[in-house]
C-alpha positions in Angstrom: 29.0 70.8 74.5 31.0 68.5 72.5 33.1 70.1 69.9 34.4 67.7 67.0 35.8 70.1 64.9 36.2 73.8 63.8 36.3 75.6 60.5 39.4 77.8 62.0 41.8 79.2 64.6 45.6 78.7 65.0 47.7 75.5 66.0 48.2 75.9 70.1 51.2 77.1 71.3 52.6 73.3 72.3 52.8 71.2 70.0 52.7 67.5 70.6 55.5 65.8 68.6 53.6 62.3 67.9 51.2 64.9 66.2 51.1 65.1 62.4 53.2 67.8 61.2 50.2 69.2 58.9 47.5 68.8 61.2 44.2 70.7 60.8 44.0 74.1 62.9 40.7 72.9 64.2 42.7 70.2 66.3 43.0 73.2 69.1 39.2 72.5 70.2 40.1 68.9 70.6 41.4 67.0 73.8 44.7 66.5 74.9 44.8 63.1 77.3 45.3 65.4 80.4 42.1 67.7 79.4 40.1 64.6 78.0 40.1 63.2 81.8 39.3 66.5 83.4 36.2 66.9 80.9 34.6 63.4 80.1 36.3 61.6 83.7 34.2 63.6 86.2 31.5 61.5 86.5 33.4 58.3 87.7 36.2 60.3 89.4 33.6 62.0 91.5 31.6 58.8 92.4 34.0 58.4 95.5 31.5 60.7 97.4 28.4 58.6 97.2 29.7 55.3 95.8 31.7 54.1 99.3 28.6 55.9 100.9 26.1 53.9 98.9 28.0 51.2 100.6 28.1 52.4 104.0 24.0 52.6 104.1 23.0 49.3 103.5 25.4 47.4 105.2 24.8 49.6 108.7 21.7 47.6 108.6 23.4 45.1 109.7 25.3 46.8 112.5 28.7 47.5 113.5 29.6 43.9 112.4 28.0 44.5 108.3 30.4 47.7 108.1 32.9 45.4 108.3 32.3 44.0 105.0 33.1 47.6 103.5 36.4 46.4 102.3 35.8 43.6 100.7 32.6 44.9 98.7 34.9 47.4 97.5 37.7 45.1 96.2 35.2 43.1 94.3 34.2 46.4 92.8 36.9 47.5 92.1 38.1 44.1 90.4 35.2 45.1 88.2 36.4 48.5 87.1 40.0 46.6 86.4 38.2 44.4 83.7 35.8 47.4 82.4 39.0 49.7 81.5 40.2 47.3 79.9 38.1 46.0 77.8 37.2 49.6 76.7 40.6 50.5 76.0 39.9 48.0 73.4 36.4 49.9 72.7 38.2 52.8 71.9 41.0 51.0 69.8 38.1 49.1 67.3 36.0 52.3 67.2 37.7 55.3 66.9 34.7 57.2 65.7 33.3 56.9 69.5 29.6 55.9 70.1 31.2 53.7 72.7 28.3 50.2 73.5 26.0 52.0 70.9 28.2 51.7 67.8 29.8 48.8 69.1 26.4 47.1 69.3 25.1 48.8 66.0 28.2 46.6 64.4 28.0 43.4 65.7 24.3 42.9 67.4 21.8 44.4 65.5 19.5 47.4 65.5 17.6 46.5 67.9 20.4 45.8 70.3 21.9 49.2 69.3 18.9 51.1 70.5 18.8 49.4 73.8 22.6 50.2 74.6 21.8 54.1 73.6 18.8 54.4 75.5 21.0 52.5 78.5 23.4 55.3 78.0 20.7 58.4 77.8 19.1 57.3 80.9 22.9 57.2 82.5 24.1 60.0 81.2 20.7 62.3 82.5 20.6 60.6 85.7 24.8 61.8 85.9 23.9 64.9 85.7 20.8 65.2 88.6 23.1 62.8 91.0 26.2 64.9 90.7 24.7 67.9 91.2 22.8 67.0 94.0 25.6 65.0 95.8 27.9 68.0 95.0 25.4 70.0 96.8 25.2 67.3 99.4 29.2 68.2 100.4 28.5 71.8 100.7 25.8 71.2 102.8 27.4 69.3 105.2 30.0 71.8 105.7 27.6 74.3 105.9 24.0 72.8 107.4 22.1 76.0 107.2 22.0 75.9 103.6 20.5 72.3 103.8 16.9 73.6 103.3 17.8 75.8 99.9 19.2 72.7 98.2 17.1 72.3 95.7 17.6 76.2 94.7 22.1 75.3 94.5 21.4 72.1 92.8 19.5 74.7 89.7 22.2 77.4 89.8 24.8 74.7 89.6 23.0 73.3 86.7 22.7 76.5 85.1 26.4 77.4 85.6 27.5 74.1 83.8 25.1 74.7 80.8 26.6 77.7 80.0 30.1 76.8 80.2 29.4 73.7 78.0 27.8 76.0 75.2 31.1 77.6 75.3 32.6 74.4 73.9 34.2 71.6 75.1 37.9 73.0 75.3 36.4 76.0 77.3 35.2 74.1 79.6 38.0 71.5 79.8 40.3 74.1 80.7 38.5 75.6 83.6 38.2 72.2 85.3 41.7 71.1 85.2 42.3 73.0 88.5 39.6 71.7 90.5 40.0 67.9 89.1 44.0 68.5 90.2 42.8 70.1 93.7 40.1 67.0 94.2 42.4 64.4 94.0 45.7 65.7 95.8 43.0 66.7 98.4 41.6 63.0 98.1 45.1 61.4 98.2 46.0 63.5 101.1 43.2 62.7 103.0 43.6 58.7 102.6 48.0 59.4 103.1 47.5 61.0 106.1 44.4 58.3 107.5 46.7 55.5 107.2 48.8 56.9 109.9 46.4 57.4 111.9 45.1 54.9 114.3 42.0 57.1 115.3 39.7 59.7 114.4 41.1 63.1 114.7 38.1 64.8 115.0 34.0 63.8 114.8 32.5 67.5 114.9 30.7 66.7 111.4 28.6 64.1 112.7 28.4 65.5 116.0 24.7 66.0 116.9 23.6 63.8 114.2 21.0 61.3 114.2 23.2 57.8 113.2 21.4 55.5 110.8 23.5 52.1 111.9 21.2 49.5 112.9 21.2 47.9 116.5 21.7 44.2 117.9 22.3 43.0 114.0 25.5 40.4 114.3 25.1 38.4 111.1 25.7 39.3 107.4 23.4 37.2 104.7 24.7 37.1 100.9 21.2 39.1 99.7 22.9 42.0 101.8 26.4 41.7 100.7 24.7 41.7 96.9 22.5 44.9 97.4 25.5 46.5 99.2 27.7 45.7 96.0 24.6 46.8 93.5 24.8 50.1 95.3 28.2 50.6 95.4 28.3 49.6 91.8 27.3 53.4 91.1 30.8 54.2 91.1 31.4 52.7 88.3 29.1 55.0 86.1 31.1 57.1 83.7 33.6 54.6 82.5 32.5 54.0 79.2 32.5 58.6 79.1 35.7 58.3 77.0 34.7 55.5 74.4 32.1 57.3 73.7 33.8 61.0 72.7 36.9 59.5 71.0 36.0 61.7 68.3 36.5 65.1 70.6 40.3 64.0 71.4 43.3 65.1 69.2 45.0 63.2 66.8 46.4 60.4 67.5 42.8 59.8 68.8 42.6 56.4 70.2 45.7 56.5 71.6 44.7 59.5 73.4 41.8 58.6 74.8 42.9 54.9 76.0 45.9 56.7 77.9 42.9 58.8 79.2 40.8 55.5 80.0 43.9 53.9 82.2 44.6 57.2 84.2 40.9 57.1 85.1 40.8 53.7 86.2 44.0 53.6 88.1 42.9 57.2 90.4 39.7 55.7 90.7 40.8 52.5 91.9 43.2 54.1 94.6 40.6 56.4 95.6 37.4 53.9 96.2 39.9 51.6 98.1 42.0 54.3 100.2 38.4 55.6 101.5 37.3 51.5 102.2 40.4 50.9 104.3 39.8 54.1 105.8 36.2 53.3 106.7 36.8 50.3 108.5 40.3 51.8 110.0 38.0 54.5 111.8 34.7 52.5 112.5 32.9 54.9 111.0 29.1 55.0 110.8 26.8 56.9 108.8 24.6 59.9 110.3 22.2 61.8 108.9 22.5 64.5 107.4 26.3 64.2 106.7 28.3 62.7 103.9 30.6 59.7 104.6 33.3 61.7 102.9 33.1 64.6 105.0 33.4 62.2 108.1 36.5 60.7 106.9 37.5 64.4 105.8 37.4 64.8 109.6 38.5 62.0 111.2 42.2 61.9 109.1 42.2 65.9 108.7 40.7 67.5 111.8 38.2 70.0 111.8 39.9 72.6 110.2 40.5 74.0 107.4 41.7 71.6 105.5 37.7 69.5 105.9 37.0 72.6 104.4 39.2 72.4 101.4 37.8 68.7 101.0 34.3 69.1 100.8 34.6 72.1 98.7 36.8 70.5 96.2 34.1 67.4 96.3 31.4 69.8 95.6 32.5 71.7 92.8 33.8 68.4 91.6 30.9 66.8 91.7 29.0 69.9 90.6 31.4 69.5 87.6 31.2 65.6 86.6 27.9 66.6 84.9 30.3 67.4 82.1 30.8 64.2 81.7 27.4 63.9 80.2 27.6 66.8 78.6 30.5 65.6 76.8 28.9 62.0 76.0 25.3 62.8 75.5 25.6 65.2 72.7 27.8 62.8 70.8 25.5 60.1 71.3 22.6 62.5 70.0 24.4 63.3 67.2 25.3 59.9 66.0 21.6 58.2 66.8 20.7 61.6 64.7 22.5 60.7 62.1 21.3 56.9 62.2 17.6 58.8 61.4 16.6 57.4 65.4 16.2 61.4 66.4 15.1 64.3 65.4 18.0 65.8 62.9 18.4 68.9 64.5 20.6 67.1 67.4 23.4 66.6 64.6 23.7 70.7 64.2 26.6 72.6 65.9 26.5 76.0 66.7 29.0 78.6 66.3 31.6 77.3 69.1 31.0 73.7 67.1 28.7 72.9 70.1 25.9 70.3 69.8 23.9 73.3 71.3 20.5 71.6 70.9 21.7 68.2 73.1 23.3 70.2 75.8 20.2 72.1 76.3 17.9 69.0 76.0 20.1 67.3 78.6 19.8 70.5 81.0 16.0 70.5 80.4 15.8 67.2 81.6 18.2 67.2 84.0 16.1 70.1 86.0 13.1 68.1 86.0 14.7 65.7 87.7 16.4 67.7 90.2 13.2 69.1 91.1 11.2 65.9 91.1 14.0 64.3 93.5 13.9 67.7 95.7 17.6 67.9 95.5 18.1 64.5 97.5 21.0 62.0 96.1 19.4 58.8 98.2 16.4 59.2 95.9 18.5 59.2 92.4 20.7 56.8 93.5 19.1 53.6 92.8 18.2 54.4 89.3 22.1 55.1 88.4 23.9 52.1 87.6 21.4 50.1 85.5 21.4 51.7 82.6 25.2 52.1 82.3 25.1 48.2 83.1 23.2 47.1 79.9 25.2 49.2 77.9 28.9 47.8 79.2 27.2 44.5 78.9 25.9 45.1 75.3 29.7 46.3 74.7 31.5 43.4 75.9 29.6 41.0 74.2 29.4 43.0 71.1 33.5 43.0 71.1 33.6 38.9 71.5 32.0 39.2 68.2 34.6 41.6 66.6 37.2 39.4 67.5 35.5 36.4 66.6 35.1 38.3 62.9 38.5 39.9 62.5 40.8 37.3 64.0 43.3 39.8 64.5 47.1 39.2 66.5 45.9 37.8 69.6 42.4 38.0 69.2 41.1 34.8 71.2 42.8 36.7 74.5 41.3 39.8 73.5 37.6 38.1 73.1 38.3 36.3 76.4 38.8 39.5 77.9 35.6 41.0 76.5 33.6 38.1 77.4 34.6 38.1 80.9 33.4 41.5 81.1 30.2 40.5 79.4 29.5 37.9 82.1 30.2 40.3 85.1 28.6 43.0 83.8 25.3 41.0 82.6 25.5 39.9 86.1 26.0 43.1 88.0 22.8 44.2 85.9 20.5 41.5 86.8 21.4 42.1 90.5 21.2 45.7 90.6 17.7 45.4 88.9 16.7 42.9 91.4 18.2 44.5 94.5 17.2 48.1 93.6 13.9 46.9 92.0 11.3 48.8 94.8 14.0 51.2 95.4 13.1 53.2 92.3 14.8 50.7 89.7 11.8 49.7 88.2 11.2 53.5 87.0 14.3 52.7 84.9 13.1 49.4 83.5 9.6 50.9 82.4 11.6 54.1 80.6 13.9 51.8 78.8 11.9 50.2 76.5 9.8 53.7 76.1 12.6 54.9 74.4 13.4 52.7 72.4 9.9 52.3 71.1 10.3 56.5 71.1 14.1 55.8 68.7 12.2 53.3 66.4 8.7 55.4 65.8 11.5 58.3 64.6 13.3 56.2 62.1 10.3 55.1 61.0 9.0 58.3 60.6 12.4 59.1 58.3 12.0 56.4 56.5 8.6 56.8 55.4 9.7 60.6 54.6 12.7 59.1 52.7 10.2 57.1 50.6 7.8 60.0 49.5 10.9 61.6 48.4 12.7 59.3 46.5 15.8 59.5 48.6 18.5 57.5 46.8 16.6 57.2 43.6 17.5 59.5 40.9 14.1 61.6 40.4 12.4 63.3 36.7 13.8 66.4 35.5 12.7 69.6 36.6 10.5 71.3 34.4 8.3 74.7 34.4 4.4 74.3 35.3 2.3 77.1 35.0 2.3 79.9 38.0 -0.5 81.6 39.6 0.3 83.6 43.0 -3.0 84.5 45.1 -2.3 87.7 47.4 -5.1 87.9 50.5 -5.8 91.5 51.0 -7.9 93.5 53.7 -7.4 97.0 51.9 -5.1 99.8 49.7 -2.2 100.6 51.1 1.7 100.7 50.5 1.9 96.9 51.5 -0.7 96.0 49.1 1.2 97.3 46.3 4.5 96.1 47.1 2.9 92.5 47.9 1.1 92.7 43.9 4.4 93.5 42.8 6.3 91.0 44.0 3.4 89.0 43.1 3.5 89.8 39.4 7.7 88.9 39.3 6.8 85.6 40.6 3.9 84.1 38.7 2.2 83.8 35.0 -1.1 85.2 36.7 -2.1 87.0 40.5 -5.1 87.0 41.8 -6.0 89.1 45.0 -8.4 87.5 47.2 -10.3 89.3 50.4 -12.9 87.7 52.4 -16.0 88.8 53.5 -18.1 87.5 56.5 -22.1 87.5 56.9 -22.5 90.7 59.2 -23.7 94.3 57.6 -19.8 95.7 58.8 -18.1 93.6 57.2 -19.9 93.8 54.1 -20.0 97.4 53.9 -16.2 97.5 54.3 -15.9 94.2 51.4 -18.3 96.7 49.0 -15.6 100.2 50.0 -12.7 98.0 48.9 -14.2 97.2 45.9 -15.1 100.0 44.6 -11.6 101.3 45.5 -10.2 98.6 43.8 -11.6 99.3 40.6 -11.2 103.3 40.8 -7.1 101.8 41.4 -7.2 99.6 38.3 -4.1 97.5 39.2 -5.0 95.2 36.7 -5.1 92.4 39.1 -8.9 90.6 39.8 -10.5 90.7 43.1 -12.1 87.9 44.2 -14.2 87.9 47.4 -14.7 85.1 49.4 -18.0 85.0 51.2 -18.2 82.8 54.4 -20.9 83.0 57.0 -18.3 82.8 60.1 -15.4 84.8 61.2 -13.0 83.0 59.6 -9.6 83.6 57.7 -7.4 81.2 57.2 -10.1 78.6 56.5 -11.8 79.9 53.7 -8.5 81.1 51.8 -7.2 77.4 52.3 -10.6 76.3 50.5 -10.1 78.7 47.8 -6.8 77.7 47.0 -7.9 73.8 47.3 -10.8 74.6 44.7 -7.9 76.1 42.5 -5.9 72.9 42.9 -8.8 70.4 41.9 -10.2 72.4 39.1 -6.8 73.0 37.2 -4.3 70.6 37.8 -0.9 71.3 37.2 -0.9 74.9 38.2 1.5 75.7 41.0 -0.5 77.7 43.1 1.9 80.0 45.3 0.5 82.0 48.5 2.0 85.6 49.1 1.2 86.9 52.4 2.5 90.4 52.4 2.5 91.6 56.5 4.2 94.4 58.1 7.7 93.8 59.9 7.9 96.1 63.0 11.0 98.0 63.3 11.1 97.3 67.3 10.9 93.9 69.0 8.2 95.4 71.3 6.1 96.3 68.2 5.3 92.7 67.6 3.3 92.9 70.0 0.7 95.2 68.0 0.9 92.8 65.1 -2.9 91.4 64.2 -1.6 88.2 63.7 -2.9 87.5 60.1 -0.8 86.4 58.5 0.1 83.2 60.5 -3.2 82.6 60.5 -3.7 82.4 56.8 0.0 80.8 56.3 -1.3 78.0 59.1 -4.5 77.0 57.5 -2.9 77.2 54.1 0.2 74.9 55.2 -2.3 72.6 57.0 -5.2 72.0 54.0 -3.4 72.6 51.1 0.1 71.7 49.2 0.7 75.2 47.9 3.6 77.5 48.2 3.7 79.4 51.1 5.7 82.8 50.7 5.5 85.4 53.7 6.7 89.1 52.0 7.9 91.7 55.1 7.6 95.0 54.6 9.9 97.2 57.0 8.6 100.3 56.7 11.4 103.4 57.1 
């Protein structure tokens, strides 16, 4: 989704006058602060729907009496998210090429540490994507209860829908969610402005014949609760460190950009997760089955008109749409862990639209498999959120106390105070969130952690040992000429056959055409026709038949050519495997399939040249 740069296209229309006056024309796919939080902000912006909620659930297990801890669980959380912004504004200042807790860790704490903090941030990132869909769904359905039983059925077109806007490219898709971020939050805003003057619910028709989940005859409140209620609502938090990570996709001046983009996000979220506390202990609330906390408030402060409406559909699509958050993020990360030889190189391509097309769709593979193993339900995903995202902001902070400590820059002791601070709440929000959410599904998270990172090391090994049978970074011998013989397989005369000896004969010193002949009286007979047809033709290319006693074709070629390979060494033996290329796409169906058999056993046994001629016939 991500698109860094682009080989063309005009300025936009509006210049920015802190812009560069010669700045490339690629600069139009980039971010502008206002479209970098509508397309990497999503994720924590949206959290308002099932991070107060989070809340709500465990303390009603404590009764009437444990909602009335909402409040302050959210103030320490949101004390939290003060310190995170900024000490990521000073992420994004010190690394500008984005990467966010993975290249801050690659600098300062090692390899090893590096890997941890990007497989934190995959498993965050793909866990976004399955939560917001499936709490976006959650809003529509409780607007709308008979489509509760074809959740799982939204939550995949949703998913779907978001794909293909992000292969479109991330300005695309930036674009088309500036509305509904604007209509979310003035929808938000208006629904905690007009609560505070209220000093009762307007309306309880969304819960109304709904089961309520608040525990009876529960009058005390123990720490352990307060803790898991604070691990839960930590999940808002998730989607913070988005914008560190994409510097790289906003416009020049980039890290200015994005940190104006960091504070906006921190100061809407802020107002938002503590409006909607105050709001849930102004109206007494209690959670129900079956129906967001959100939509409640939507229409207790609102009524049940159609302004609830409004609400919950602006939280679904918005919700729907904070996936881009990870479809921002991810890719990036791909790309750089590609680069670092941790991956498979292909996630460091772009297509066309400059898209990192082959992380977007790996994310939405995985994404899928999620949303069907959860069955569409949020409850189930939620405990696995915040961990990940955890690690990595704790892996951050303490990799920034070590930039400061080695660049002792203008204030640098305040600014590695700042970082350490985060460090310490952050390691500390992890340890409890592990521990709290442990049975809950957490531990699922701490067993795929390390798999991945064993999975990221296994790959750069695999480079590496590649790298050394190449000789990469070693200047290697001069090329030089070796002499060339080209073997054709053949099965009979025909136009192919003489185009495939042709081409043959323009690439090698000698050809040889080789057919092979199995043990039964058919196949012999035909071996004999062919050749005596060969010599009545007279190409003036040998024959050779190879006799095997089994059905066999790619196996006794590749023996053939091995043969030809130990008894005259330094001959570069080159394989021509002439086939037919069908002039429909439906004709491939009648191919025989030959040749890949051949090229496969060939490839596999053997380190000759593999060249595949297509004929297309007129």
């Amino acid at each position: 989704m991500t698109v860094l740069t682009s080989e063309s296209g005009s300025a936009p229309a509006h210049e920015d006058p802190s812009d560069p006056p010669d700045r490339d024309p690629g600069e139009r796919h980039r971010l502008t602060a206002v479209t970098g939080l509508a397309a990497l902000s999503l994720d924590a912006m949206a959290s308002v729907a099932y991070g107060p909620e989070a809340i709500v659930l465990v303390l009603a297990t404590a009764g009437g009496y444990g909602l009335g801890f909402t409040l302050p669980v959210t103030l320490a959380i949101a004390g939290l998210l003060a310190v995170l912004v900024a000490s990521y504004r000073q992420v994004i200042a010190a690394f500008p090429d984005g990467g966010g807790s993975y290249a801050v860790a690659k600098a300062h704490l090692g390899r090893h540490a590096s890997l941890v903090a990007a497989g934190s941030l995959v498993l965050d990132y793909v866990l976004n994507v399955a939560v917001a869909v499936t709490a976006g769904i959650a809003a529509l359905t409780s607007a709308f209860p008979a489509l509760y039983p074809d959740r799982l059925w939204l939550c995949l077109a949703v998913l779907t829908l978001i794909t293909a806007l992000n292969l479109r490219g991330i300005v695309d898709s930036a674009r088309a969610f500036l509305l509904p971020t604007a209509v979310f939050i003035v929808s938000i805003l208006a629904l905690i402005g007009v609560g505070l003057f209220r000093s009762a619910p307007v309306s309880t028709a969304a819960a109304a014949g709904h089961a309520s989940v608040l525990a009876d005859n529960a009058t005390a409140v123990g720490a352990l609760l307060l803790l898991k209620a604070f691990a839960s609502g930590c999940s808002a938090l998730t989607g913070v460190e988005a914008i560190a990570n994409a510097v790289p996709s906003f416009r020049a001046p980039r890290p200015r950009r994005a940190q104006h983009a960091e504070v906006a996000l921190g100061a809407i979220l802020g107002v938002m997760l503590i409006g909607l506390a105050v709001l849930i202990s102004r109206f007494h609330l209690q959670p129900v089955e079956g129906v967001t906390v959100l939509a409640q408030l939507a229409d207790a402060s609102l009524g049940h008109n159609w302004a609830f409406y409004i609400v919950q559909f602006a939280t679904m699509v918005l919700l729907a749409l904070s996936a881009n958050t990870s479809f921002g993020g991810l890719p990036v990360l791909l790309k750089l862990l590609a680069r670092d030889h941790c991956l498979p190189h292909v996630f460091a391509l772009k297509a066309d639209r400059q898209v990192h097309r082959h992380g977007v769709l790996a994310l939405a593979a995985v994404s899928a498999a999620l949303l069907i193993f959860s069955g569409g339900d949020t409850n189930t995903l939620v405990p696995l959120f915040a961990i990940g995202v955890f690690i990595g902001f704790t892996l951050a902070q303490t990799g920034m106390v070590r930039h400061w400590r080695r660049t002792r820059g203008p204030q640098w002791r305040t600014k590695a105070a700042l970082n350490g601070a985060g460090a310490l709440l952050t390691g500390v929000s992890a340890v409890v969130v592990t521990a709290t959410k442990f049975a809950d599904g957490a531990w699922l998270v701490v067993v795929t952690l390390p798999l991945l990172v064993a999975a990221f090391t296994s790959v750069r090994r695999a480079y590496a040992a590649i790298g050394e049978r190449l000789g990469i970074g070693r200047i290697p011998q001069c090329p030089h000429r070796d002499r060339s013989l080209v073997i054709v397989p053949v099965s009979g005369l025909s136009r192919l056959t003489s185009e495939a000896l042709t081409a043959a004969a323009s690439l090698g010193d000698e050809v040889r055409a080789v057919t092979v002949c199995h043990s039964d009286p058919e196949d012999r007979a035909q071996a004999d026709a062919l050749a005596r047809d060969w010599a009545l033709w007279d190409p003036g290319i040998p024959l050779v038949r190879l006799d095997h006693p089994r059905r066999a074709l790619g196996r006794p070629i590749a023996s053939y050519v091995h043969g030809i390979a130990a008894a005259e060494p330094g001959t570069q033996v080159t394989v021509l495997i002439p086939e037919v290329e069908p002039a429909r796409l439906w004709q491939r169906l009648l191919q025989n399939q030959r040749g890949a058999v051949v090229a496969h056993a060939v490839r596999r046994d053997t380190d000759a040249v593999i060249c595949r001629l297509r004929f297309r016939p007129a």
